[in-house]
VOGU-3710 file (C-alpha; in Angstrom, 3 decimals, decimal comma):
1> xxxxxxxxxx> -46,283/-43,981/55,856  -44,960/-40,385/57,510  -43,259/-42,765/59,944  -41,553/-44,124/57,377  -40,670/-41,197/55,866  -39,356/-39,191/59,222  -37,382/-42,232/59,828  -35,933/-42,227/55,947  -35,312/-38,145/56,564  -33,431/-39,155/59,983
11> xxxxxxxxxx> -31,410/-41,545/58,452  -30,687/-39,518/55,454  -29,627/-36,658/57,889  -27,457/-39,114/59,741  -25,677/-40,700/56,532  -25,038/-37,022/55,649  -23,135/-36,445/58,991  -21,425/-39,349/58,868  -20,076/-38,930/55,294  -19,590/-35,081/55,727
21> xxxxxxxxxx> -21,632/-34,492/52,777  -22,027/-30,537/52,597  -19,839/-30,442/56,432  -17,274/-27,270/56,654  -13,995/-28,174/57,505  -13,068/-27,368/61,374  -11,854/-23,982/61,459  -8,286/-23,517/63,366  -7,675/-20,465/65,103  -6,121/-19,072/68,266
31> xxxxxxxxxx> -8,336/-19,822/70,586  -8,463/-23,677/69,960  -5,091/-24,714/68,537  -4,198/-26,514/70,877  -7,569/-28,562/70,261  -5,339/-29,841/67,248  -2,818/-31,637/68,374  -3,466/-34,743/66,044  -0,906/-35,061/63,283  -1,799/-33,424/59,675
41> xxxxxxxxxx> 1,477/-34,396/58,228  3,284/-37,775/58,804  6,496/-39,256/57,309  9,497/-41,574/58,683  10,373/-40,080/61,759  8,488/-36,894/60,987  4,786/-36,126/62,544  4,144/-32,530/62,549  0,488/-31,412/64,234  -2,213/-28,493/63,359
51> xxxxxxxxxx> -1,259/-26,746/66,303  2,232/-26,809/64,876  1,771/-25,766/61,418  -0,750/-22,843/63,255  2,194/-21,611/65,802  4,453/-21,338/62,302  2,062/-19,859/60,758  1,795/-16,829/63,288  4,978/-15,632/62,189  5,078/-15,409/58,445
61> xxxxxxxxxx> 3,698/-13,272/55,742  0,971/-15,785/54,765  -1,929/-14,283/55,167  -1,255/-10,953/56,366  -5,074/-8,812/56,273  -6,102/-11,803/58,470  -9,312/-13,809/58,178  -9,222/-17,577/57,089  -6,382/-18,549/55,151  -7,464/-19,944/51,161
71> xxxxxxxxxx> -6,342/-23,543/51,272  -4,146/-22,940/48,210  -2,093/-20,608/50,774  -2,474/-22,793/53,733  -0,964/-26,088/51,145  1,694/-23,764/49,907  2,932/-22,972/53,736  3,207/-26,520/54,369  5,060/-27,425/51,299  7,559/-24,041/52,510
81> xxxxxxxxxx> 6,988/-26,183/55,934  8,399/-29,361/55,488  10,753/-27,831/52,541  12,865/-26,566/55,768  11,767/-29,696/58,254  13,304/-32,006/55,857  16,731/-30,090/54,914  16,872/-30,032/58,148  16,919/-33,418/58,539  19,007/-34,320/56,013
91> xxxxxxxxxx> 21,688/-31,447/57,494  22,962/-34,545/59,996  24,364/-36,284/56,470  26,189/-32,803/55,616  29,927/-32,943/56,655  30,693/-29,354/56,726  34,998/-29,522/56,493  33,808/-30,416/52,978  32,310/-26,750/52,628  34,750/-24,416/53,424
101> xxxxxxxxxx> 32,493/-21,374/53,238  29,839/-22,692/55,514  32,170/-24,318/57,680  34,039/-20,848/58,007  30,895/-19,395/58,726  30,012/-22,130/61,625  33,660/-21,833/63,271  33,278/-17,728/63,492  29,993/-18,183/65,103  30,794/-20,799/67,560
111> xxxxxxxxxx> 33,680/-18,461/68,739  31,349/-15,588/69,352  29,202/-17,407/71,419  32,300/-19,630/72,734  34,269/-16,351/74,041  31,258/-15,032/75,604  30,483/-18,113/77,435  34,142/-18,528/78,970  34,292/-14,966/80,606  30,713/-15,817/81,613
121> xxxxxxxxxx> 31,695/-18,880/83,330  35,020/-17,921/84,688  33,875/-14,087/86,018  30,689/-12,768/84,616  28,886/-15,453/86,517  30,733/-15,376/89,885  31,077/-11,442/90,086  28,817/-9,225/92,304  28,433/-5,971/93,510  27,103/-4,788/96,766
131> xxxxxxxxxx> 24,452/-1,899/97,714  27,450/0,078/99,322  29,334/0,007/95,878  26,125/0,579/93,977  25,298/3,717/96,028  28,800/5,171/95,852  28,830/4,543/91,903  25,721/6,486/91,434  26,831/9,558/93,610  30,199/9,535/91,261
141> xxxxxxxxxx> 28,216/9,200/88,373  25,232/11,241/88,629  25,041/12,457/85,072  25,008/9,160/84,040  21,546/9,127/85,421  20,489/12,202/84,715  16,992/12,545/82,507  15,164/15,153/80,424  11,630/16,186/81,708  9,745/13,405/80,071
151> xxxxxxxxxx> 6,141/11,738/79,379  5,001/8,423/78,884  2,369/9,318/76,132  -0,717/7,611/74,744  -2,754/9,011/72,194  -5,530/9,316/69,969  -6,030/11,384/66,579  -9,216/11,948/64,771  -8,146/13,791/61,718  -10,538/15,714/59,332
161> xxxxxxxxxx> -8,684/14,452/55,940  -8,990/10,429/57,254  -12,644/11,376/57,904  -12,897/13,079/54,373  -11,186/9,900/52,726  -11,996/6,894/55,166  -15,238/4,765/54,600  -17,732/7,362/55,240  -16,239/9,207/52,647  -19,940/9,751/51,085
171> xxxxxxxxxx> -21,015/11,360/54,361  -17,880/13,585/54,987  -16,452/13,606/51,454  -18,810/16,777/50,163  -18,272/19,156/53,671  -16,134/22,258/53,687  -13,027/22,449/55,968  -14,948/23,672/58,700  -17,558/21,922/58,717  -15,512/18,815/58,767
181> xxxxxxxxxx> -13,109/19,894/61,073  -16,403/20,460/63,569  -16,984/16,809/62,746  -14,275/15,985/63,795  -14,159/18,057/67,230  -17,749/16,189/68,315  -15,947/12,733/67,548  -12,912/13,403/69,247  -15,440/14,739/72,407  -17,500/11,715/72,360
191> xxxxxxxxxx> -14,689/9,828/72,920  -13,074/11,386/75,710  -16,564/11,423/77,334  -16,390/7,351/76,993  -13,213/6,811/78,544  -14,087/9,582/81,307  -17,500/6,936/81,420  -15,036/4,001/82,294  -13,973/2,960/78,314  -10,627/1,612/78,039
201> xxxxxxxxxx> -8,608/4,109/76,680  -6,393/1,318/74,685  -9,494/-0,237/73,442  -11,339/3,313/72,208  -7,647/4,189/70,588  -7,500/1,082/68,438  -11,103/1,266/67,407  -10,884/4,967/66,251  -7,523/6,559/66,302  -5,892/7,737/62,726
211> xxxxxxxxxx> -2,427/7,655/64,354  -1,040/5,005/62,011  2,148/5,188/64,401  0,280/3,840/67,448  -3,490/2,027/66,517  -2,560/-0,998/66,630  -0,808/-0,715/70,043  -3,600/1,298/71,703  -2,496/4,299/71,219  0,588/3,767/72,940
221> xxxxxxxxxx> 3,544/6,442/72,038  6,116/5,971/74,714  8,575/8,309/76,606  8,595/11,779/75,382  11,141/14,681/75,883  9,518/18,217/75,300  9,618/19,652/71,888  9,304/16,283/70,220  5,584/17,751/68,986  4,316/20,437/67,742
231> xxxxxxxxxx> 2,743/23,064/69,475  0,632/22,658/71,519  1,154/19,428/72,718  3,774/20,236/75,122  1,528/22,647/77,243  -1,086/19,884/76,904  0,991/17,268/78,106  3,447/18,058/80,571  0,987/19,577/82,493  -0,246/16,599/83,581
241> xxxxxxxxxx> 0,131/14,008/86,515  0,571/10,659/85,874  -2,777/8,876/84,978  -4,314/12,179/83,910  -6,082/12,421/80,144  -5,989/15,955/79,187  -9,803/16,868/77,087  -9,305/17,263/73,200  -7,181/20,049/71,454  -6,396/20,988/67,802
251> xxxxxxxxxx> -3,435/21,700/65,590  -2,901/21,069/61,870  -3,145/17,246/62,115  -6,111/17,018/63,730  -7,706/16,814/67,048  -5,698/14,438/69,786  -6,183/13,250/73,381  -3,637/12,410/74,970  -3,256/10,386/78,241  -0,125/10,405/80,839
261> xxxxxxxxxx> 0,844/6,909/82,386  3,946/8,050/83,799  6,385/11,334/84,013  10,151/12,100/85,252  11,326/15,348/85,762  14,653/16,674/84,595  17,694/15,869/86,720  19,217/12,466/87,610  16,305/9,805/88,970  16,734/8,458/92,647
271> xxxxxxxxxx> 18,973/5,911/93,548  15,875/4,815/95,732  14,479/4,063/92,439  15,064/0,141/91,635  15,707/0,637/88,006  18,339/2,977/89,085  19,802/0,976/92,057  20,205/-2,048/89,812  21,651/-0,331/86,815  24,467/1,692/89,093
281> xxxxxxxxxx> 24,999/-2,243/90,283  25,316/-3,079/87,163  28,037/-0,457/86,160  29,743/-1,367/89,163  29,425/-5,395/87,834  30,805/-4,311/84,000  33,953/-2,503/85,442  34,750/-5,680/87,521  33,978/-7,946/84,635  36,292/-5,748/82,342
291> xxxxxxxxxx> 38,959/-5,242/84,894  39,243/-8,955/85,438  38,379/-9,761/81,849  41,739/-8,357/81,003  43,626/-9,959/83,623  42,445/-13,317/82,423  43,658/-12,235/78,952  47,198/-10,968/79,806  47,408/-14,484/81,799  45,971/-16,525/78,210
301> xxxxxxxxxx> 48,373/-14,481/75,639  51,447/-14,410/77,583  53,759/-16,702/75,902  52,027/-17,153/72,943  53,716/-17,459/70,045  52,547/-16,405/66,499  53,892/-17,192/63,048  53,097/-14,618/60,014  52,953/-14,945/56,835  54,968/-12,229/55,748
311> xxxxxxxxxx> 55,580/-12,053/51,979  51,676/-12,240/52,009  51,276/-9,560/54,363  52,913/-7,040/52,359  50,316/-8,060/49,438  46,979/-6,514/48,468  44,638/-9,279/50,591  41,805/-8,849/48,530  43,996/-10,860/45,849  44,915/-13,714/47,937
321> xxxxxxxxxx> 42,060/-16,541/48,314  40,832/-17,287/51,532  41,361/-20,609/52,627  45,794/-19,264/52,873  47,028/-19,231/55,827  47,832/-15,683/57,048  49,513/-16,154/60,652  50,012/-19,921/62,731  49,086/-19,156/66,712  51,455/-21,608/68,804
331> xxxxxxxxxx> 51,480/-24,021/65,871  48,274/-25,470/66,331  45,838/-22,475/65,337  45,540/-21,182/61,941  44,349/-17,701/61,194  43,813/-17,832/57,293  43,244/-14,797/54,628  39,060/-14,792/54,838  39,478/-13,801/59,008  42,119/-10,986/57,715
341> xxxxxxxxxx> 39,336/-9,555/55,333  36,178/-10,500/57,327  38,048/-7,576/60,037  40,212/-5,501/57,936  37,071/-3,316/56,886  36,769/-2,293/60,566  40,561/-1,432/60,997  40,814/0,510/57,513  37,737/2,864/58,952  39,189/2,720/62,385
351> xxxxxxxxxx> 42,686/3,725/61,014  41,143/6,189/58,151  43,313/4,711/55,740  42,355/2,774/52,243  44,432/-0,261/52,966  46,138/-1,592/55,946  49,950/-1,716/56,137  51,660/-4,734/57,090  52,360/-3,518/60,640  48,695/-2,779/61,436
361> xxxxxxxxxx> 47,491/-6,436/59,616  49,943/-7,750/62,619  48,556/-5,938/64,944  44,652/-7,001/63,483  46,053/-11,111/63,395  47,472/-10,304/67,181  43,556/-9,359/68,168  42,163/-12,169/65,933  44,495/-14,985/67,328  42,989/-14,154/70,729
371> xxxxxxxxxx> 39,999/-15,794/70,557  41,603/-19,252/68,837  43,270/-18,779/72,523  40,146/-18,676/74,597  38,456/-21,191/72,678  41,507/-22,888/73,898  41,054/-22,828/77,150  37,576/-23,114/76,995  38,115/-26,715/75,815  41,348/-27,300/78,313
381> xxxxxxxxxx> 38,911/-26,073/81,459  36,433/-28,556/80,101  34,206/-25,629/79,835  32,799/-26,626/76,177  31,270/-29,399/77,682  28,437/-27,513/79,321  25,232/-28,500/78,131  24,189/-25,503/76,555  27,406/-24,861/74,964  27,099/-27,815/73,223
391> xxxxxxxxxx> 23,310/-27,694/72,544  24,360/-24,312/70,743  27,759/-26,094/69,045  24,783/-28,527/67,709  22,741/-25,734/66,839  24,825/-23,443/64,888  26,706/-26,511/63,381  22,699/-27,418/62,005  22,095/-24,379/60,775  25,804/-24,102/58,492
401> xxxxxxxxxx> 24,618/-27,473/57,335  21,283/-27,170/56,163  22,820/-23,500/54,630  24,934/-26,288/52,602  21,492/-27,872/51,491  19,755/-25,386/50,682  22,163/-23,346/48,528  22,714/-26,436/46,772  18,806/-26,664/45,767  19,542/-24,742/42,224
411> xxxxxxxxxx> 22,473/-22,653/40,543  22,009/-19,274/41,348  24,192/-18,526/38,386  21,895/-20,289/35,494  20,659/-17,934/33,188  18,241/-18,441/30,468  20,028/-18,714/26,802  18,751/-15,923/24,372  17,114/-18,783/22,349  14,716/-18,877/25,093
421> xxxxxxxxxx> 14,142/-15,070/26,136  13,276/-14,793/22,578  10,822/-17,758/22,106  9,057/-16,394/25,808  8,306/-12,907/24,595  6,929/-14,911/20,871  4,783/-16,668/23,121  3,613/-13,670/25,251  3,444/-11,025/22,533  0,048/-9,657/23,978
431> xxxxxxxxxx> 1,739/-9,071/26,986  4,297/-7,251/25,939  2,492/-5,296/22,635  -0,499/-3,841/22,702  -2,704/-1,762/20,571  -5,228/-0,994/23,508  -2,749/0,462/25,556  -5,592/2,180/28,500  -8,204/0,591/30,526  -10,952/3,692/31,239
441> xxxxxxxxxx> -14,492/3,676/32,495  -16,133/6,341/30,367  -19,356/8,455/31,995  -21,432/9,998/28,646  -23,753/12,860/30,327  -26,551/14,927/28,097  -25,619/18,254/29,458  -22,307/20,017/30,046  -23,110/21,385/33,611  -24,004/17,809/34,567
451> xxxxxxxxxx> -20,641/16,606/33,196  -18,836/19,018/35,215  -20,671/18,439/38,351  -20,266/14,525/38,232  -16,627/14,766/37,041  -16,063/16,950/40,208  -17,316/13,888/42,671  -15,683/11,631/40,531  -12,733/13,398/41,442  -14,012/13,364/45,229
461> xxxxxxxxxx> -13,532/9,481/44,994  -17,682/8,284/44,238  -17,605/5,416/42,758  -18,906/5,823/38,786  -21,787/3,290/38,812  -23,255/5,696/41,903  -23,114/8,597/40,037  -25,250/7,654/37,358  -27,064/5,610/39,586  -28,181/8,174/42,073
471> xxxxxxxxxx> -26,559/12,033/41,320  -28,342/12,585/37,753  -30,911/14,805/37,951  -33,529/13,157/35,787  -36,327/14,395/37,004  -35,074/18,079/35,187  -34,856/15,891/32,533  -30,675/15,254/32,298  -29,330/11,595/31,463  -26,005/10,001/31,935
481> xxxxxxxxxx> -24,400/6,721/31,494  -21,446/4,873/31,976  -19,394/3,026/29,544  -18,072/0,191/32,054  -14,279/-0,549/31,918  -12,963/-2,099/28,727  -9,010/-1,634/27,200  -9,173/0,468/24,502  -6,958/2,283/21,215  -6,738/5,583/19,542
491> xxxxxxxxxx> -9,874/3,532/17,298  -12,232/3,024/20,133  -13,185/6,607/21,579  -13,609/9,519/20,493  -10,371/11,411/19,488  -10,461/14,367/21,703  -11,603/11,850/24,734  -8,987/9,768/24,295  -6,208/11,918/24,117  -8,285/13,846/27,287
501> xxxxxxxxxx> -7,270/10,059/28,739  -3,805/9,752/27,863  -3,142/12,822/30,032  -4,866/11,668/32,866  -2,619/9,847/36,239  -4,117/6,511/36,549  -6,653/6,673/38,918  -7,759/9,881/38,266  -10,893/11,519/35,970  -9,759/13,335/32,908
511> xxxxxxxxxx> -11,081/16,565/31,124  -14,594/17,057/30,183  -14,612/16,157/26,104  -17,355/18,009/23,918  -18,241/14,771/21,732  -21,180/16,771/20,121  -23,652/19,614/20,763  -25,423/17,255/23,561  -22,693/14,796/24,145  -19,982/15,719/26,444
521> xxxxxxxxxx> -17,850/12,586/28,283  -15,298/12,169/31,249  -13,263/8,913/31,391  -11,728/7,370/34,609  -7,750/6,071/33,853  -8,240/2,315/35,223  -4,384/1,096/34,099  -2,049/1,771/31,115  0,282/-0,687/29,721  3,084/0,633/27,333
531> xxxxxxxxxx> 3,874/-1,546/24,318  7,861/-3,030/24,615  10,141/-3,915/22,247  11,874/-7,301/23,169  15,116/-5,230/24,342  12,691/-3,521/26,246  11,381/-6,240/28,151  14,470/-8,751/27,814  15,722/-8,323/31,456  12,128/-8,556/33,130
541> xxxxxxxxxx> 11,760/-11,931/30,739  14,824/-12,961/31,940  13,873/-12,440/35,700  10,544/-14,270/35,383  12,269/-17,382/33,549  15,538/-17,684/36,663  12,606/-17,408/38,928  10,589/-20,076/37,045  13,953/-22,253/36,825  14,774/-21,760/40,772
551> xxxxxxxxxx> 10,919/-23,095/41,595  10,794/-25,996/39,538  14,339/-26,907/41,225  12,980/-26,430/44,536  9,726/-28,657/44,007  12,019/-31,639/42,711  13,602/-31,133/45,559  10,833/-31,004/47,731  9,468/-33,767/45,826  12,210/-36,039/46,176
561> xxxxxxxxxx> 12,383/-35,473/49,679  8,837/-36,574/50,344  9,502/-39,529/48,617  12,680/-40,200/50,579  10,839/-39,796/53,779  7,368/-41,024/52,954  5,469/-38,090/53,692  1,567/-38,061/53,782  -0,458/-35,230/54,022  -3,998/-35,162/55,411
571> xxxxxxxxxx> -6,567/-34,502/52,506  -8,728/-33,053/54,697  -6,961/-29,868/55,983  -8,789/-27,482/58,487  -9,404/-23,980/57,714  -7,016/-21,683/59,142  -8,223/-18,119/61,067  -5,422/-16,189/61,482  -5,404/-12,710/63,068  -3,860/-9,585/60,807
581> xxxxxxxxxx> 0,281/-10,350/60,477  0,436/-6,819/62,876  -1,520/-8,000/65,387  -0,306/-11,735/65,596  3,494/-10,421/65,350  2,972/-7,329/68,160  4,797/-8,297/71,156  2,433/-9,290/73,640  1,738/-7,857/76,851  -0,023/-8,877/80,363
//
């Protein structure tokens, strides 16, 4: 019979496994993603893997303390996901001369990048400089190379007040300033005995620091001039040699330690110094490049022949719509109104005047029709056809597209009719009028010297329930008790109390109130809501409802493009561990 029964257990035990009755989902992280390389999502054409979702995932705002990711979140990314996957597919069906705006956009872009690339190919790429030209740059330039006495600074705080407020608050919370600042002395000590013991400064910094500016980068500050700090940091620090840690000091922060990775002095740095060498090269590369630059340009423009649009010209542009044509380069390129404006901003500040004569919106076209010319020549050189000039023609031509799609998804100019504002705040009239206006925790206490004492570590940031709990004298025979949070009226305390409580910041402990002989009471200001009128709360109704509108569009989009591309998601999804969104977005380092 127990054979039996250790055999029905094992089998039991096995079923469970194999069903994953009571299993946790497989937990996705960075240190196995790439374990997950099976699809989650699947569609026509479209397979998109947990390691994939996780590498997206690194770089949004979902989930930003860190820790594992609710699966409500984790479903909501992947709808966001393949929201932007499958625009982006359906961008190929977009033909963008049919959006002038976007298309405008696309052509402005691809000229950036196309100018660039056609001064890269034809001189940038093909120019050099030698070490003889690089030296005698530097010893004509010297001041270009010149420094300030500088540090490169990392650093740790411990400050008394972070101590007094942090999560030992309890412990630190009821010390005097001198008392905590000798706290805060010994910690700062300890730890510059542990890194003298061989503890990695970075490490010890993010673990303990208060510098907000530099935790989560290990204390790292970067290059410092003197007088950046306050006294006396630059005694501290400047007289140090690289890889020195100078032992703790104090000023009005706090006390710091500071470490020294590197130091220049003042003067211009050595041209033995590669960083130097190959910037003076550099210099010496950038005059060619420009000198030759505008040889290649005199060459291009000369000959060309523009077309204006004068009548327009002498017209306030703002009033003429974009899509005119403002000036016709060789009679095959045409500069309309929306270039004109998209620069004229520029000119009017570079020309300090409030609008731009005819002469000088010549002058702007002239500088404008240059790079129609380039791109010219970029495609008569057979220079477009590069691979990566077309792989980004493809790419910014995608992105103008799926721009077409996506502001397409709603009408960013609906509204909601008054009809409906009014028949939203009906609905919601308990959210917009109330007669309990304040949400307080009230502490009742037997004696008025106890009310004053616990009212003065209420104030210190103890939590209520451990005041009563643990700070009431009883054994001298004293009670208290609290009154835990509840929204209440002008009908539900005590008068005096409750006005005590409309005077008090939220967050904060109001007034002692004498309720009786032996009755006094202190209440804690949780949240207050003020009653509005439906003017009052017409334009936040109105936001909520376009916001409501512009998500329900979005899902039937979403919706209809899952159906259109047959898109299955796994039921099963694994949790997600994510790392805080500082940590997982800090640029990272060998």
């Amino acid at each position: 019979m127990r054979v039996v029964l250790s055999l029905s257990v094992v089998l039991l035990a096995l079923v469970s496994l194999l069903t994953g009755c009571g299993a946790q989902a497989p937990v996705l992280s960075d240190e196995n993603k790439d374990q997950f390389n099976r699809p989650l999502i699947r569609g026509t054409g479209l397979a998109i893997t947990g390691s994939h979702i996780f590498d997206r995932l690194q770089f949004s705002e979902f989930g930003k303390p860190g820790g594992v990711l609710p699966e409500a979140d984790l479903r909501r990314f992947i709808d966001t996901l393949l929201l932007d996957t499958l625009t982006g597919l359906e961008a190929k069906y977009v033909d963008l001369r049919d959006h002038y705006i976007d298309y405008w956009s696309f052509r402005l872009r691809y000229q950036d990048f196309g100018v660039r690339a056609f001064f890269d190919e034809t001189i940038g790429f093909k120019v050099t400089a030698d070490s003889a030209e690089a030296v005698a740059y530097y010893e004509a330039h010297k001041d270009q190379f010149s420094y300030k006495e500088q540090v490169e600074l990392y650093h740790i705080l411990i400050a008394p007040a972070v101590l007094a407020r942090g999560p030992d608050s309890t412990m630190y919370g009821p010390l005097d300033s001198a008392a905590l600042d000798a706290v805060a002395r010994d910690y700062a000590f300890a730890l510059y005995d542990s890194i003298n013991a061989g503890a990695v400064f970075e490490r010890i910094a993010r673990d303990h620091s208060h510098d907000q500016l530099s935790v989560l980068s290990g204390g790292y500050i970067g290059w410092t001039p003197r007088q950046r700090y306050i006294d006396p940091f630059d005694s501290v620090a400047f007289r140090l040699e690289k890889g020195e840690m100078a032992p703790p000091y104090c000023d009005r922060d706090g006390w710091h330690i500071v470490m020294i990775s590197d130091r220049v002095d003042e003067g211009p740095a050595p041209i033995t110094d590669q960083k130097v060498f190959d910037a003076a090269r550099e210099f010496v590369r950038a005059e060619k490049i420009d000198a030759r630059s505008q040889q290649v340009i005199d060459s291009l423009m000369s000959g060309v022949q523009y077309v204006f649009h004068d009548p327009l010209l002498d017209s306030n542009s703002s009033q003429i719509d974009d899509t005119v044509w403002a000036a016709i380069v060789d009679g095959r390129d045409t500069i309309d109104f929306r270039y004109l404006k998209n620069y004229e901003t520029e000119y009017i500040l570079k020309y300090g005047q409030g609008t731009l004569t005819p002469v000088i919106k010549r002058s702007l076209l002239y500088q404008i029709g240059r790079r129609f010319v380039i791109m010219r020549a970029l495609a008569e050189t057979g220079l477009d056809q590069r691979d990566y000039i077309q792989l980004e023609r493809q790419r910014l031509e995608h992105i103008a597209s799926k721009s077409v799609l996506e502001a397409s998804r709603f009408d960013p100019s609906w509204r909601p009719d008054d009809s409906t504002v009014r028949a939203y705040f009906d609905e919601h009239i308990d959210e917009f009028q109330t007669d309990r206006p304040l949400t307080v925790a009230v502490i009742y206490a037997g004696d008025s010297l106890l009310a004053v004492y616990l009212r003065d570590l209420a104030n210190s940031g103890y939590d209520l329930q451990d005041l009563v709990d643990n700070y009431v004298p009883r054994e001298q025979g004293m009670t208290a008790r609290l009154e835990p949070a509840a929204e209440v009226g002008p009908n539900d305390l005590p008068k005096q109390l409750y006005d005590m409580a409309v005077a008090t910041r939220v967050g904060s402990t109001s007034e002692i109130a004498r309720i009786d002989d032996t009755t006094f009471a202190m209440a804690r200001l949780l949240n207050r809501r003020q009653s509005q009128s439906f003017d009052q709360a017409r334009g936040s109704i109105i936001s909520r409802l376009t916001l409501q509108y512009r998500q329900a569009r979005v899902e039937q989009k979403l919706a209809a493009l899952k159906a259109k591309y047959n898109i299955e998601i796994e039921s099963s999804l694994p949790q997600v561990r994510l790392r805080p969104y500082a940590l997982r977005t800090m640029p990272h380092t060998e």
